[in-house]
C-alpha positions as CSV (number, residue, x, y, z in Angstrom):
1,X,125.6,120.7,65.0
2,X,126.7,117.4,66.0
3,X,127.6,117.9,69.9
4,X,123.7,119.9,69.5
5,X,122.1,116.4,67.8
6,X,124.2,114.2,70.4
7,X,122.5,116.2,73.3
8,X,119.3,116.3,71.7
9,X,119.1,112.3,71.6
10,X,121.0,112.1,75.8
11,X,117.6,114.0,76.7
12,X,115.5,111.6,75.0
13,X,117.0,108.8,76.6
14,X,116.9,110.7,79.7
15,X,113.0,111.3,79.7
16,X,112.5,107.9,78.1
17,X,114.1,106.4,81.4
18,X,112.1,108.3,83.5
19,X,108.8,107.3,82.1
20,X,109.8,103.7,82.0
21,X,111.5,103.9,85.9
22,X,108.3,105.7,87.2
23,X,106.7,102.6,88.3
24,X,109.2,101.3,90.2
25,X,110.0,104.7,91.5
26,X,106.4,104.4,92.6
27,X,106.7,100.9,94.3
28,X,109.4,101.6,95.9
29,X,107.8,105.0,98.2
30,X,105.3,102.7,99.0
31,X,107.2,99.8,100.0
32,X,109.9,101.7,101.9
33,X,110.3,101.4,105.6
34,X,107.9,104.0,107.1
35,X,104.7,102.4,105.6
36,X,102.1,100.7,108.0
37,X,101.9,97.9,105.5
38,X,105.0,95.9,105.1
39,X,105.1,94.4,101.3
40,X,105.6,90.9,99.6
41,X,107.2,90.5,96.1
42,X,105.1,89.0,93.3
43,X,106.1,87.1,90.6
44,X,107.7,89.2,87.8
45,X,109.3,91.5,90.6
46,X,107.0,93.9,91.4
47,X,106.4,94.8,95.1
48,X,102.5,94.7,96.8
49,X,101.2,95.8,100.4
50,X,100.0,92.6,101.9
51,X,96.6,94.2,102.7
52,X,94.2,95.6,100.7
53,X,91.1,98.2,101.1
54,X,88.2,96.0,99.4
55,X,86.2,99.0,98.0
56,X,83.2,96.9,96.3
57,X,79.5,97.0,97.7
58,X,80.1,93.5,99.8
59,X,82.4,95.7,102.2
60,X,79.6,98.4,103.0
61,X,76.4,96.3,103.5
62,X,75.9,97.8,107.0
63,X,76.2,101.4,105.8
64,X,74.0,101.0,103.5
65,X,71.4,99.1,105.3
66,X,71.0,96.9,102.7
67,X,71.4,93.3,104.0
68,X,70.7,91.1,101.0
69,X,70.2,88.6,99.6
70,X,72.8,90.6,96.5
71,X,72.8,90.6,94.1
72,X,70.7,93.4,93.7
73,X,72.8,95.9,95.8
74,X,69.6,98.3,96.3
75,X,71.4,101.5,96.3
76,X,74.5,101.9,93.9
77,X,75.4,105.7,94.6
78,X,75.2,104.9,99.0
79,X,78.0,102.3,97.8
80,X,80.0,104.5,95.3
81,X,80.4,106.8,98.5
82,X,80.9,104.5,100.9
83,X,84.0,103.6,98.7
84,X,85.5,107.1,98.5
85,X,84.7,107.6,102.3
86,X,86.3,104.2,103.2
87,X,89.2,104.9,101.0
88,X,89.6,108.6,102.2
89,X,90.2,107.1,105.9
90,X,92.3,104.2,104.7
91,X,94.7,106.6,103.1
92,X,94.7,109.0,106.5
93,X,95.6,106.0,108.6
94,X,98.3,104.5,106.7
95,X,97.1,102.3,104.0
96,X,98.1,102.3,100.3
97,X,96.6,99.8,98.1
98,X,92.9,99.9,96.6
99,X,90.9,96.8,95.7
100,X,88.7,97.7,92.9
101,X,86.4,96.1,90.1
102,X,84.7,97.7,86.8
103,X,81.5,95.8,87.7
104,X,81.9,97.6,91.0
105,X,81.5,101.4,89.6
106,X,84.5,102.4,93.1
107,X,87.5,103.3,90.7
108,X,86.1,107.3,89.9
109,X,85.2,107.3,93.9
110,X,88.6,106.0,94.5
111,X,90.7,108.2,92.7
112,X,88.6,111.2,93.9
113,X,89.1,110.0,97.3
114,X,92.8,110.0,96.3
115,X,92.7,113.5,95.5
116,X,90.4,114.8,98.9
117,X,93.0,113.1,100.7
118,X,95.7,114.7,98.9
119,X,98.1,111.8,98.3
120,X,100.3,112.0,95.0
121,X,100.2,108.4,92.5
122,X,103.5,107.1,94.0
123,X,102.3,106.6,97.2
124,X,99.5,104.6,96.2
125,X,99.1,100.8,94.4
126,X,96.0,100.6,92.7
127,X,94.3,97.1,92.0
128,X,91.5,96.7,89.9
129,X,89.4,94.1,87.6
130,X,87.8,93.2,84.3
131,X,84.6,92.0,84.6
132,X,84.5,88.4,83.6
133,X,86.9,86.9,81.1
134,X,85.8,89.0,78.2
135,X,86.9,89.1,74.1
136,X,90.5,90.9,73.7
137,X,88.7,94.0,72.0
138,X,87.0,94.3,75.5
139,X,89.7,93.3,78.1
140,X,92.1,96.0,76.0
141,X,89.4,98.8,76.6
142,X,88.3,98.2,80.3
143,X,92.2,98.4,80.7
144,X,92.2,101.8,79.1
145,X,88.7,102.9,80.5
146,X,90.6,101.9,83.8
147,X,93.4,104.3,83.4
148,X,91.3,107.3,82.5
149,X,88.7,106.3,85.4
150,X,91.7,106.2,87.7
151,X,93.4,109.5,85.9
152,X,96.3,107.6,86.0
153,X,98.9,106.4,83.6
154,X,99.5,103.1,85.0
155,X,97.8,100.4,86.8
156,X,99.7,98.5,89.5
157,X,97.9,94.9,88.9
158,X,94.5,94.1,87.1
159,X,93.1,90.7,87.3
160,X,90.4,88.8,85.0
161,X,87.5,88.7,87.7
162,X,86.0,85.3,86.7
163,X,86.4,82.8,83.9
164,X,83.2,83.2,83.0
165,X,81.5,86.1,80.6
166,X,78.5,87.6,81.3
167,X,75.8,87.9,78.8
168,X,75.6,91.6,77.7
169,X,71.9,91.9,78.6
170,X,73.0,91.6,82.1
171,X,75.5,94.1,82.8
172,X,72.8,95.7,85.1
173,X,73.2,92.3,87.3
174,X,75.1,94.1,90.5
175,X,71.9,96.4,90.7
176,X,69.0,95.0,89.1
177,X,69.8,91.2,90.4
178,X,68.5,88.6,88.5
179,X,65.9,89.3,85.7
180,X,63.8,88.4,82.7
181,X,66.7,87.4,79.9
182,X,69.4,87.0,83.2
183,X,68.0,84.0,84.7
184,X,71.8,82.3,83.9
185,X,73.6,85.6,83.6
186,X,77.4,84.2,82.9
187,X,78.3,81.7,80.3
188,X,81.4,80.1,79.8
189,X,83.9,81.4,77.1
190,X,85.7,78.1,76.8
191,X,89.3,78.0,77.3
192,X,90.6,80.3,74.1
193,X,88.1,82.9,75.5
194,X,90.1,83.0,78.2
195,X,93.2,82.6,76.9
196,X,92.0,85.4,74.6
197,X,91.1,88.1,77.5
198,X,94.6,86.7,79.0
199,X,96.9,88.1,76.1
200,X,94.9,91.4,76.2
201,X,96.1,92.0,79.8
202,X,99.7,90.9,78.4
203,X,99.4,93.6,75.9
204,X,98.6,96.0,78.8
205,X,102.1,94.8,80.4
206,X,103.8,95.3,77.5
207,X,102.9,98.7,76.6
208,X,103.7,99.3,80.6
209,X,99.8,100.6,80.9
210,X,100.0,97.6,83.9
211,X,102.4,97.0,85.7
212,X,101.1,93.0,87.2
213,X,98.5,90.9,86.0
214,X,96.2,88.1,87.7
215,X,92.8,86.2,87.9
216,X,89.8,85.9,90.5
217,X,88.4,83.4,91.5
218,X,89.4,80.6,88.6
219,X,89.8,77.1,89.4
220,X,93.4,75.4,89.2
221,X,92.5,74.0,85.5
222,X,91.1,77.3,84.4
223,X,94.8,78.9,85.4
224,X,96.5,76.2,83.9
225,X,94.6,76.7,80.4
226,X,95.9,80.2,80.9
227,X,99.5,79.1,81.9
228,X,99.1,77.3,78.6
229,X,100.0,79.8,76.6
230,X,101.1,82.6,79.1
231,X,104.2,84.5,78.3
232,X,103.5,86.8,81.8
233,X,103.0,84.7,85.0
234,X,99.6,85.3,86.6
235,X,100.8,87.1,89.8
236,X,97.8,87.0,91.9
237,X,95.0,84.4,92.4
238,X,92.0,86.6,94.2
239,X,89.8,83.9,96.1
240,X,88.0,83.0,98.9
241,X,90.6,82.0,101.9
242,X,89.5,81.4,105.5
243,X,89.6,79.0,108.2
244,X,87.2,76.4,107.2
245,X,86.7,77.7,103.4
246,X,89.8,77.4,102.2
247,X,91.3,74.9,99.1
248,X,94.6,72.7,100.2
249,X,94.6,71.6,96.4
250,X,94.9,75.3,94.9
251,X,97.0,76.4,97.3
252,X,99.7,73.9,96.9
253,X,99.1,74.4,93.0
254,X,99.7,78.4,93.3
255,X,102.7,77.9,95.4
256,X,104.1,75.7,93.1
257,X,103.5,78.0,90.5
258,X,104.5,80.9,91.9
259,X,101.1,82.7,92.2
260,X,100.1,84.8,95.7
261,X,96.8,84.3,96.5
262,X,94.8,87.4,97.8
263,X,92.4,86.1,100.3
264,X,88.8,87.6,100.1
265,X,86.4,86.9,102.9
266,X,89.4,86.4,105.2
267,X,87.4,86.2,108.0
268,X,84.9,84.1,106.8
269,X,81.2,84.1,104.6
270,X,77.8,83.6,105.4
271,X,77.0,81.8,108.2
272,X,80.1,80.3,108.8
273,X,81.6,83.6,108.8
274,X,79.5,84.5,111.6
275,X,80.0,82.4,114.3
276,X,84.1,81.7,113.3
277,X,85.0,84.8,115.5
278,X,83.3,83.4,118.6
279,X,85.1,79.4,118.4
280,X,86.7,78.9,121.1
281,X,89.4,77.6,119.8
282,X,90.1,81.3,118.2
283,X,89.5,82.6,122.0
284,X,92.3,80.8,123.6
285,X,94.9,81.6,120.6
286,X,93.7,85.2,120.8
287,X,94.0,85.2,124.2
288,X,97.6,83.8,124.4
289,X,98.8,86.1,121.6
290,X,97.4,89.1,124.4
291,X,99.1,91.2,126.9
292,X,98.0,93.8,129.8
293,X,99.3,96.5,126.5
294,X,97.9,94.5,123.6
295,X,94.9,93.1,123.0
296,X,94.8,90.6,120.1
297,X,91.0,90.1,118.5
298,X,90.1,86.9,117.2
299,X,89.8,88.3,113.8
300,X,93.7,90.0,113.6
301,X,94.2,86.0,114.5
302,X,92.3,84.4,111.2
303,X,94.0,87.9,108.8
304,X,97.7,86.8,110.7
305,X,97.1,83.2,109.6
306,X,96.5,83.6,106.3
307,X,99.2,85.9,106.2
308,X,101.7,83.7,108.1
309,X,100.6,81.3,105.1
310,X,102.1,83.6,102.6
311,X,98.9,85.2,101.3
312,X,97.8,88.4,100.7
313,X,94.7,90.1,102.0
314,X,91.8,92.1,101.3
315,X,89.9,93.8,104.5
316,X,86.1,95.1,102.9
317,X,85.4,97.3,105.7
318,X,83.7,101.2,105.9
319,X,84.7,100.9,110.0
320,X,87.8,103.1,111.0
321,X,88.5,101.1,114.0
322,X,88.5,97.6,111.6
323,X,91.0,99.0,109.5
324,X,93.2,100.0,111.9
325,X,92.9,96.2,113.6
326,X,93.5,95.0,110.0
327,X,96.9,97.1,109.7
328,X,98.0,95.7,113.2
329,X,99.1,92.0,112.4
330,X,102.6,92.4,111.9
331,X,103.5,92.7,115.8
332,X,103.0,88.8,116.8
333,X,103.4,85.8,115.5
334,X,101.0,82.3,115.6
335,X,103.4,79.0,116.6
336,X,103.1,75.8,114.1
337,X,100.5,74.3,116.5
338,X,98.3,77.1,116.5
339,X,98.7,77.6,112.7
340,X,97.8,74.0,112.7
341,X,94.8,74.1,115.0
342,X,93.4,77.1,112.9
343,X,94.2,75.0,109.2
344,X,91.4,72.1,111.0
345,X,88.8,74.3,111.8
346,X,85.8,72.8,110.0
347,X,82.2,73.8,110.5
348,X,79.5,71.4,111.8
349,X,76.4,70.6,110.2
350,X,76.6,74.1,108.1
351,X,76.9,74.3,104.3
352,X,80.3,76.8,103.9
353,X,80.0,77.4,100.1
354,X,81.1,80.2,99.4
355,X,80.1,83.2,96.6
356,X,81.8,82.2,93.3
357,X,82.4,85.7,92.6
358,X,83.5,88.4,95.1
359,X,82.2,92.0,94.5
């Protein structure tokens, strides 16, 4: 009876371990040599793909044929299958990691374009967000909504998508726009609000439902009221990062904290966006970067930099050929003086504000 209890409790422990090693079994398929998209190592340990699918209705403007001004996005379901198309080629040519959002409505496209594709959990890091910096209540449940949305039993890294809460009137804001009631659709929760919807996501990590855990689009105060009373290190800071709209301050405050950022609009927003691919400063570093057998774009010039900088990317794309010039970065490298040259681009005479929230 004893030797029959003592082998009861080994296989205990033995599935225990398994449940608790899965996610780093998981990382580690998708971080192993054959994948297209090398990885970097967060804070906390856990490995990411340096690029990202960005799956929200920003990325698929042209498909839509819906040019904006957004929000409203005109046609929610053309973007909810955008994202599972997008994602369905991603997977087929290499990629692995998912850029989602719960304001977005992409994760149930996602994870059917997951199963189309055939491709099992551990070859795939999924990414998603909380809308806003919400109550704990809420942050808990959008975590668990997450999961079931995702038919998964862990997410890899879920980030607070902005300091800010919106009113709960608004929730149609992505595709209704601005309306009567939503005229100033976010307000701010103060600092314990978001220190509240901060210790939810901890409570995700601890009950290993998440596996990482980061903001979008906060300021360097608004991360430091959350390294305040932080017992997880934000691992990611999603922002806007590109030659010319870029922050020196935050960056030098998330590298001495330890936070990757995740650039969003890599290549650049609004008009600014627009003509950076055509300087001619790009030209000449693209062209020098060229060969007879490789031809280096101008924009696989602005993703290398950011990434020679030590951030992470997201490329929002629903064109086969951009993602596959998004994957191809790793084969060259930019010298100090071009890395320098591309740090001092500066628009002329053009206001580069960028959106305060990316979706």
């Amino acid at each position: 009876a004893v030797v029959a209890w003592i082998c009861i409790v080994m296989f205990r422990l033995w599935v225990y371990s398994c449940l608790v090693a899965f996610p780093q079994l998981a990382q580690a398929k998708i971080c192993d040599e054959s994948n297209r998209v090398p990885c970097m190592t967060l804070a906390g340990g856990v490995r990411m793909p340096i690029i990202s699918l960005g799956t929200g209705a920003s990325s698929f403007e042209h498909e839509c044929k819906d040019p904006g001004p957004h929000p409203p996005f005109k046609n929610m379901s053309c973007y909810k299958k955008q994202a599972m198309e997008a994602t369905k080629s991603w997977l087929r040519l290499g990629g692995s990691m998912m850029d989602m959002a719960q304001i977005d409505q992409n994760m149930v496209p996602v994870a059917q374009a997951m199963s189309t594709v055939g491709i099992g959990r551990e070859d795939v890091f999924f990414q998603t967000k909380c809308w806003g910096s919400p109550n704990f209540d809420a942050t808990a449940m959008c975590g668990f909504d997450s999961l079931q949305m995702l038919n998964t039993s862990y997410i890899d890294l879920l980030l607070l998508h902005t300091p800010f809460r919106l009113k709960p009137q608004c929730w149609d804001l992505l595709s209704a726009g601005v309306h009567h009631g939503c005229e100033s659709p976010f307000y701010d929760p103060g600092k314990e609000g978001r220190q509240e919807a901060w210790k939810a996501l901890e409570m995700l990590v601890q009950q290993k439902k998440v596996r990482a855990i980061g903001l979008s689009d906060f300021s360097a105060q608004q991360i430091l009221d959350i390294l305040e009373v932080a017992t997880v290190t934000p691992a990611v800071l999603q922002t806007h990062w590109a030659p010319g709209q870029h922050n020196s301050t935050l960056f030098t405050f998330c590298a001495k904290h330890n936070i990757t950022i995740q650039a969003w609009g890599a290549v650049g927003a609004g008009t600014w966006g627009k003509r950076l691919l055509s300087l001619p400063e790009l030209k000449r570093i693209a062209a020098s970067q060229s060969s007879p057998a490789r031809n280096i774009s101008t924009a696989q010039v602005v993703l290398r930099w950011s990434n020679q900088l030590g951030n992470a990317l997201i490329a929002g794309t629903g064109n086969v050929e951009h993602m596959n010039s998004d994957m191809d970065i790793f084969d060259f490298h930019l010298s100090d003086a071009d890395m320098k040259a591309i740090w001092a681009l500066q628009p002329k005479d053009e206001n580069t504000e960028s959106l305060h929230v990316h979706v």
